[in-house]
Steps between C-alpha positions, in 0.01 A plus 500: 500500500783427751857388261334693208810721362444896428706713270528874526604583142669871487361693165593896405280722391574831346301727691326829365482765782513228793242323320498137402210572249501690228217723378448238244441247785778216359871467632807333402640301722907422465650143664864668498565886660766540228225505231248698707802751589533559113155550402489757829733722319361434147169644636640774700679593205188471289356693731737768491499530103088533515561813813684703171168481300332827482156282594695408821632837601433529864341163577688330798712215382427168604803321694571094426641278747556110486411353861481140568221358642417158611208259353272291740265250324132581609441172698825604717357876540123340610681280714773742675481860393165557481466622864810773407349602202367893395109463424454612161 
């Protein structure tokens, strides 16, 4: 595999309490910050209008935050990572 070229590629995801996934197990995933920055604070102030609801009273309200994260294809990870990487 020696000359083969890699790419990191940097993605953002909006994150739900410090968490990549959602309860619905599915993500977005933005390729500029500007755009991810935007739908951070259309969520958080989604999520702000939905705290006013009498259903919501005294629920904790979920924070959003878009943090960029790189991409490694799956034959890099086996090939590099893998030793690094959290068991599931």
């Amino acid at each position: 595999m020696k000359g083969k070229k890699r790419r990191f590629r940097k993605v953002w995801f909006v994150c739900c309490d410090n968490s990549v996934m959602s309860e619905y197990k599915c993500v977005n995933a933005f390729s500029t910050q500007e755009h991810a920055l935007q739908q951070e604070a259309l969520r958080n102030r989604q999520e702000m209008d939905n705290a006013t609801k009498m259903w919501n009273q005294g629920k904790e309200r979920r924070v959003h935050k878009a943090q960029g994260f790189y991409l490694v294809h799956e034959s890099l990870f086996d090939e590099i990572l893998k030793a690094w990487a959290k068991k599931q």
